[in-house]
DOLUM-382738 format. One line per field, with one value per residue: residue number from 0; y, z, x of N, C-alpha, C in turn. Coordinates in steps of 0.05 Angstrom, whole numbers. Atoms other than C-alpha are relative to their C-alpha. Example, Ala and Ser with C-alpha at 12.3 -4.5 7.8 and 13.67 -1.06 7.14 Angstrom:
BEGIN
resi: (0  1)
n.v: (-24  -24)
n.w: (0  -1)
n.u: (18  -16)
ca.v: (-90  -21)
ca.w: (156  143)
ca.u: (246  273)
c.v: (24  22)
c.w: (0  14)
c.u: (18  -15)
//
This chain:
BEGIN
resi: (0  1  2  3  4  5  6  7  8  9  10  11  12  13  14  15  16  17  18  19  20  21  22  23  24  25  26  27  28  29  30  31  32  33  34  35  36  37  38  39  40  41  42  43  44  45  46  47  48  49  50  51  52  53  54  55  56  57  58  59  60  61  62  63  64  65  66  67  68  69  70  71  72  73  74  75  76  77  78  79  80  81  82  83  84  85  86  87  88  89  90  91  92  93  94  95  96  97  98  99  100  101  102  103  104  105  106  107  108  109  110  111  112  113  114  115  116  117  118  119  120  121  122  123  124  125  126  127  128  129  130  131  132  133  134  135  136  137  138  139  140  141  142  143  144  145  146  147  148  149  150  151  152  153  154  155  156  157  158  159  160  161  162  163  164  165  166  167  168  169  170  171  172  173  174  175  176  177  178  179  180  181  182  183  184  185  186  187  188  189  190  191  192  193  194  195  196  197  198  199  200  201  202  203  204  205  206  207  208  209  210  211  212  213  214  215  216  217  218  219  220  221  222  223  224  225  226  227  228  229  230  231  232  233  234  235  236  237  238  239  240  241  242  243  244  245  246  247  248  249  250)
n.v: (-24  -14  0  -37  -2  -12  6  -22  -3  -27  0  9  14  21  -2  3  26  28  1  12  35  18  -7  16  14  -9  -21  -26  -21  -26  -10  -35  -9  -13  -8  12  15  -16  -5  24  8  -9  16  21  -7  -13  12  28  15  26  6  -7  6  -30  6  -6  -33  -29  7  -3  10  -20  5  33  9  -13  24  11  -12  6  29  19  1  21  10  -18  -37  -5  -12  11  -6  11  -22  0  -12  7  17  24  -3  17  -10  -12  21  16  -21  4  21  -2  -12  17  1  24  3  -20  7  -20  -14  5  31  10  -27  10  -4  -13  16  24  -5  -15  22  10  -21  -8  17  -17  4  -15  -25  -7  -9  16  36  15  20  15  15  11  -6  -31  -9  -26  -4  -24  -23  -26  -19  26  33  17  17  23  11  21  -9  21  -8  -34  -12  -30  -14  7  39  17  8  4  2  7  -13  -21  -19  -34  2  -22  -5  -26  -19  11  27  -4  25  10  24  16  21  15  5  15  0  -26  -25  -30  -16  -29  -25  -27  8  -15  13  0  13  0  16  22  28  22  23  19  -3  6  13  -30  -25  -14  14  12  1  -22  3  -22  -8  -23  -11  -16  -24  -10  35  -15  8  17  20  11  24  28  2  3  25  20  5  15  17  14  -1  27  35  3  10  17  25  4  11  26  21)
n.w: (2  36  13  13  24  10  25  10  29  16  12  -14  19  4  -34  2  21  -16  -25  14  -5  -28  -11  16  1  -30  -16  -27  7  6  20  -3  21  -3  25  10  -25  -23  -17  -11  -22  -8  -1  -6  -22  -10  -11  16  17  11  25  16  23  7  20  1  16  -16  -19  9  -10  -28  -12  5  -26  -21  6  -7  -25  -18  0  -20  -32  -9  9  -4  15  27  28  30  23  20  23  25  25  23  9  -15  -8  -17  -6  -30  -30  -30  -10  -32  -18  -11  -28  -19  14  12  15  16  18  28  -2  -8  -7  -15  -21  -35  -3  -23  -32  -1  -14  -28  -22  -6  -21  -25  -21  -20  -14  7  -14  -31  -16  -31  -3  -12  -28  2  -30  4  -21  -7  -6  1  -4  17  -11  11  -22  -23  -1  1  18  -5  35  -3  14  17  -3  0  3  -16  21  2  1  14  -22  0  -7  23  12  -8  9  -6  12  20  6  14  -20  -16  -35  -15  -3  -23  6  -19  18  -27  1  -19  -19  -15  20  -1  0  23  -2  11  21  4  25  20  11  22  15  -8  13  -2  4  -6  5  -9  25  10  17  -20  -3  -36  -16  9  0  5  7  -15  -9  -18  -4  -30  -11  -40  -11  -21  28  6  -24  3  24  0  -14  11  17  -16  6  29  13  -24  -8  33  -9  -17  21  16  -10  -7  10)
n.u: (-18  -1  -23  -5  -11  -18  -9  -14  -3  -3  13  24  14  -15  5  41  5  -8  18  22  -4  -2  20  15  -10  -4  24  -7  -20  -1  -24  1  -16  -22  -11  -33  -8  0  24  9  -3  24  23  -9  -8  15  14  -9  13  -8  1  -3  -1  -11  -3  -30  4  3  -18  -28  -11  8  27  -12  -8  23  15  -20  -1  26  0  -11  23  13  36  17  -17  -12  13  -5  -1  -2  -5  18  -19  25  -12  -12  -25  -6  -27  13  11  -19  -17  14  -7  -21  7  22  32  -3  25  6  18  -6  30  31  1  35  15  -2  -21  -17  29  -20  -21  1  17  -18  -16  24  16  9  -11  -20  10  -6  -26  3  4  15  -3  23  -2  21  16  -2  29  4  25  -1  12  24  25  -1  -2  -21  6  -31  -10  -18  -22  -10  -28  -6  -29  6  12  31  -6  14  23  25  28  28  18  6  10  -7  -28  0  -35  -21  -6  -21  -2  -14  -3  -22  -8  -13  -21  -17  -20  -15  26  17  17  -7  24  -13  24  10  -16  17  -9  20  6  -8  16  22  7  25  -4  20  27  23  7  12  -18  -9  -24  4  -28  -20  -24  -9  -33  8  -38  3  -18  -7  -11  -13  -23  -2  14  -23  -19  8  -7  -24  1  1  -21  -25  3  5  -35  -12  7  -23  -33  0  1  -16  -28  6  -15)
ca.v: (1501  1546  1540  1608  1609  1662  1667  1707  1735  1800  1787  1798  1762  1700  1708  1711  1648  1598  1628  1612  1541  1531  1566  1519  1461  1476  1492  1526  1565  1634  1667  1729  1758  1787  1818  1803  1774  1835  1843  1767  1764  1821  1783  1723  1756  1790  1732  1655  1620  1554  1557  1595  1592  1636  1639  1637  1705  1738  1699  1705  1688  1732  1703  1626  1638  1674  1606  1566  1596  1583  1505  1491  1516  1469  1442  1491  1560  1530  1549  1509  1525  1512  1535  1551  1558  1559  1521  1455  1466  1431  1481  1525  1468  1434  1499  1505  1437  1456  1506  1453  1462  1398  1416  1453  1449  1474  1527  1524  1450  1417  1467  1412  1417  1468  1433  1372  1399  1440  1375  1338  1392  1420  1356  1376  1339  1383  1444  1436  1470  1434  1361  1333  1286  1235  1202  1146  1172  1242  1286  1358  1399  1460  1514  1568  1618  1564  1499  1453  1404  1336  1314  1253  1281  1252  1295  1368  1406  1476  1503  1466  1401  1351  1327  1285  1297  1284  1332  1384  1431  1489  1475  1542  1526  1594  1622  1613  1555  1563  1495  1448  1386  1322  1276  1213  1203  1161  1149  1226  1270  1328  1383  1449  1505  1567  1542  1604  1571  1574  1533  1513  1462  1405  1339  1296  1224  1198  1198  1196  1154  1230  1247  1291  1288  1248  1258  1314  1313  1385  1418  1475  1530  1565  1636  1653  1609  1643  1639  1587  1539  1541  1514  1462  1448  1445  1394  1348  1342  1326  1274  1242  1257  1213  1155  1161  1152  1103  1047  1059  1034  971  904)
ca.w: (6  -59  -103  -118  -185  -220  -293  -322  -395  -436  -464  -438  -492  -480  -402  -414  -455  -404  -340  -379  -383  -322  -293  -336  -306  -231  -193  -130  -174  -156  -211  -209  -273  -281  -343  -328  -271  -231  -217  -209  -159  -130  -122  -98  -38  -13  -4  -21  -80  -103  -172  -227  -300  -334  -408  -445  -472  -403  -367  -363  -325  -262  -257  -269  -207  -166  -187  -165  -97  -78  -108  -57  7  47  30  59  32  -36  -101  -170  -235  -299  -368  -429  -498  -570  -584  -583  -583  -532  -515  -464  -431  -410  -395  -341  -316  -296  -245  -222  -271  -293  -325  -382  -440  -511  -533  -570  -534  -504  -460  -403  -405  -354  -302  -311  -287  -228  -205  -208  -173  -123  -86  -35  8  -18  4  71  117  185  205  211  284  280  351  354  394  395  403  381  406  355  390  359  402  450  418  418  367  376  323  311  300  233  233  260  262  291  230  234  227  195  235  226  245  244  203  236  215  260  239  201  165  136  203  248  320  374  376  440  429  471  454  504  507  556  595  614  574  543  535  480  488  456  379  348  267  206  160  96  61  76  47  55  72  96  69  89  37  20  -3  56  85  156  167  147  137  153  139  192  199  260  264  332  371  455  479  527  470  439  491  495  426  435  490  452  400  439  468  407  375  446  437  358  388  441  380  335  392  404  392)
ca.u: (2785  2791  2845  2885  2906  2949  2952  2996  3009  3017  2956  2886  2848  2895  2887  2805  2814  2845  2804  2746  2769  2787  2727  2686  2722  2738  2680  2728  2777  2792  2828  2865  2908  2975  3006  3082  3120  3128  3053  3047  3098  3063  3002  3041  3071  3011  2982  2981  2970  2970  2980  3011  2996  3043  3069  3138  3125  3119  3175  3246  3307  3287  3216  3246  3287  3229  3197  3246  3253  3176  3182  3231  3180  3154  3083  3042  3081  3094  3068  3062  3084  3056  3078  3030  3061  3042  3102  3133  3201  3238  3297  3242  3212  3276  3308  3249  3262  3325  3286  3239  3182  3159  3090  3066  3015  3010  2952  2902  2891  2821  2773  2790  2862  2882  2815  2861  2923  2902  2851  2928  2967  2921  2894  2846  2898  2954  2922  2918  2958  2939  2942  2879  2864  2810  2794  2737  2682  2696  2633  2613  2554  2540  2504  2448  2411  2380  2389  2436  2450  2502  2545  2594  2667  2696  2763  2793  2847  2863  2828  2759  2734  2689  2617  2561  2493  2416  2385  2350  2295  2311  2386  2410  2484  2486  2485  2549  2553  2587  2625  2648  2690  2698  2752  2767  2835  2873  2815  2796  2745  2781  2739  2753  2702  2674  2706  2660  2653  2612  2593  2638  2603  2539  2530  2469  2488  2430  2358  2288  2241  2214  2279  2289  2356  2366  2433  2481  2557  2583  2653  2659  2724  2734  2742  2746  2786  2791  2870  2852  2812  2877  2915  2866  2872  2940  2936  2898  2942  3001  2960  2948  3023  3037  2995  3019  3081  3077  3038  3094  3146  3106  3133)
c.v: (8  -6  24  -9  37  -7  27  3  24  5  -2  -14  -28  -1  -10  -22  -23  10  -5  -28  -9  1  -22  -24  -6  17  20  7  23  5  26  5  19  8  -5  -6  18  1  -33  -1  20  -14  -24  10  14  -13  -32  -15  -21  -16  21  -8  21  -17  8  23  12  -10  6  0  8  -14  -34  3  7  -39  -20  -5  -15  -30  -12  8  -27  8  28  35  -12  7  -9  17  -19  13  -4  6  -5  -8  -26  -11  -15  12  10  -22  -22  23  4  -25  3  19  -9  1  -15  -7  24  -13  10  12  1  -30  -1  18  -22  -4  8  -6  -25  1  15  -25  -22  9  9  -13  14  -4  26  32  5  6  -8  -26  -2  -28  -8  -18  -14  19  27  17  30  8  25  20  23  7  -25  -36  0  -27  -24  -14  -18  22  -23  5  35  -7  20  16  -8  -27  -14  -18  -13  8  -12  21  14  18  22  2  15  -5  19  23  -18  -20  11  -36  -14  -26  -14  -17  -19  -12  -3  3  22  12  28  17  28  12  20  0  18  -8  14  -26  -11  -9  -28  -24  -18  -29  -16  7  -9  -16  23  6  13  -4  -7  2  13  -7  31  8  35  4  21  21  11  -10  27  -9  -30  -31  -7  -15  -23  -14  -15  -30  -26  -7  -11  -12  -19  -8  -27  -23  -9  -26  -33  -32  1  -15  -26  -20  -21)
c.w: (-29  -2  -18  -13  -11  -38  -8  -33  -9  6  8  -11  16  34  11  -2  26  27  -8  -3  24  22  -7  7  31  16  34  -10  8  -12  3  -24  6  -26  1  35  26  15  11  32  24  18  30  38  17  16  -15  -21  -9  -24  -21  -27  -17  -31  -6  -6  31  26  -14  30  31  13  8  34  23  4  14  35  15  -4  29  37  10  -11  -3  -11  -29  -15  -26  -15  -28  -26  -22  -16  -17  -22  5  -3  23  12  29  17  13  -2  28  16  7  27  13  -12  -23  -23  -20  -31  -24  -15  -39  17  10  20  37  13  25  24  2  18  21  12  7  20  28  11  18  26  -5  16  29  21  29  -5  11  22  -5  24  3  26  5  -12  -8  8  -16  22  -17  18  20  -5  -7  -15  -6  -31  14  -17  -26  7  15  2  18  -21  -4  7  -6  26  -21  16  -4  1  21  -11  12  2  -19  -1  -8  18  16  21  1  7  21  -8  33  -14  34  -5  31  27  14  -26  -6  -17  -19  -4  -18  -34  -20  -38  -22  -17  -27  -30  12  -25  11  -3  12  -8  4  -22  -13  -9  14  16  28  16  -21  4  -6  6  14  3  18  -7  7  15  38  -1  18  -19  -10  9  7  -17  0  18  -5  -22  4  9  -19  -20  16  -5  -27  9  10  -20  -16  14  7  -15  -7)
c.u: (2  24  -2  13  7  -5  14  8  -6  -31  -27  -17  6  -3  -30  -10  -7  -17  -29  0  4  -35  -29  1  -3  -25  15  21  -4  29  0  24  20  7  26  2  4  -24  -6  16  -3  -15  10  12  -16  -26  3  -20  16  7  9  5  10  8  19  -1  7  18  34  23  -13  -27  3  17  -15  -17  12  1  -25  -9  14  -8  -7  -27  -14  -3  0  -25  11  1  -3  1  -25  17  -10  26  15  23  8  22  -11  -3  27  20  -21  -4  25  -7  -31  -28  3  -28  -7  -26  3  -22  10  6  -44  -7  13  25  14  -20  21  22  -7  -11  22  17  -5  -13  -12  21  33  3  -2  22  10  3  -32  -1  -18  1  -26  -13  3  -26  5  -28  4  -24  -8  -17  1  0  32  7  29  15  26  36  12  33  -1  17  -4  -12  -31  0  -29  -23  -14  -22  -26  -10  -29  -15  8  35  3  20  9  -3  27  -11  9  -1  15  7  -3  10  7  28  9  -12  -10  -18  10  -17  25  -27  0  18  -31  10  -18  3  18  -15  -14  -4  -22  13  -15  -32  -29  -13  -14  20  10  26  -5  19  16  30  6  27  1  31  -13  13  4  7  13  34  -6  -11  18  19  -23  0  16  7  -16  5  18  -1  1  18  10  -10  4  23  6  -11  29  19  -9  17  -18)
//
């Protein structure tokens, strides 16, 4: 998943600077610029991001409690704050720990600085907005035109989910599947149809002595999910929440 970053600051030079470092740093940044807090929080409400890098210059009480507000979201809604400054005074930075901002840096600094703090903040685990389910033995068949191609489930969610395979020449990832699950749970086969995906990202974890890969590890999001898919979805989850459940009350 990308990480949406924010920077904000008067100054477009000084804006140029640090998305250049990060960009330099972060291979799935998307950065988008603001000039003061109105267009950021703008930005911020139009859509979600996981990160704001703003500067004392272009904050002030109003933006500190806007800030404030979206720290205390749950997980999946919130939105970090981190300060830049080109001083090291000590009156700002624990005046913004009083509204929950606990990080900040001081410019000029090292090109790897602000790659540092987002690869702290922004875990890939952080980012996620679903629970991932992981069930031994659970099966995917990916579907193209007329083939059909079987894969080992690692993890999903209602947002995608993580497969093995073997490697496949007439296997196209930068064309969409059409994906069906099976999951055995509490001794029946539950079945989840027509899970219409694409591709995110492929990993090679197995190799031929050519080099050639033998076995693929792919990261697929659905983005067509039928009403009825969902409710199956749904029902094996709630399995799964149950038999959660049911180990935890053992003795």
């Amino acid at each position: 998943m990308a990480r949406n970053i924010i920077i904000m600051d008067s100054s477009a030079s000084m804006r140029r600077i640090i998305r250049t470092m990060i960009q330099a740093t972060v291979n799935d940044a998307v950065v988008a610029e603001a000039q003061d807090a109105e267009e950021a929080r703008g930005l911020i409400e139009d859509a979600h991001y996981h990160l704001v890098i703003f500067s004392r210059e272009s904050s002030g009480k109003k933006w500190l409690e806007f800030a404030q507000k979206k720290l205390a979201l749950p997980e999946p809604q919130r939105t970090k704050f981190v300060l830049f400054t080109s001083t090291k005074k000590r009156d700002y930075i624990e005046e913004i720990k009083r509204y929950g901002i606990e990080e900040y840096f001081t410019i000029p600094c090292a090109p790897n600085v602000p790659g540092e703090l987002i690869t702290r903040l922004c875990t890939p685990f952080s980012l996620r907005k679903a629970r991932r389910y992981s069930v031994p033995g659970a099966a995917a068949s990916l579907e193209q035109g007329n083939d059909t191609y079987q894969a080992e489930i690692i993890n999903f969610s209602e947002g995608g989910l993580l497969c093995e395979l073997e490697a496949q020449a007439r296997f196209n990832w930068f064309f969409p599947a059409m994906i069906n699950l099976e999951i055995l749970l509490e001794g029946a086969t539950l079945k989840v149809a027509g899970l219409y995906s694409v591709a995110r990202r492929l990993m090679v974890v197995e190799a031929n002595s050519d080099y050639s890969p033998r076995r693929i590890r792919l990261a697929c999001r659905f983005i067509s999910v039928p009403e009825e898919s969902k409710k199956q979805l749904l029902q094996v989850f709630s399995v799964i929440e149950k038999q959660e459940g049911l180990l935890g009350h053992e003795d």
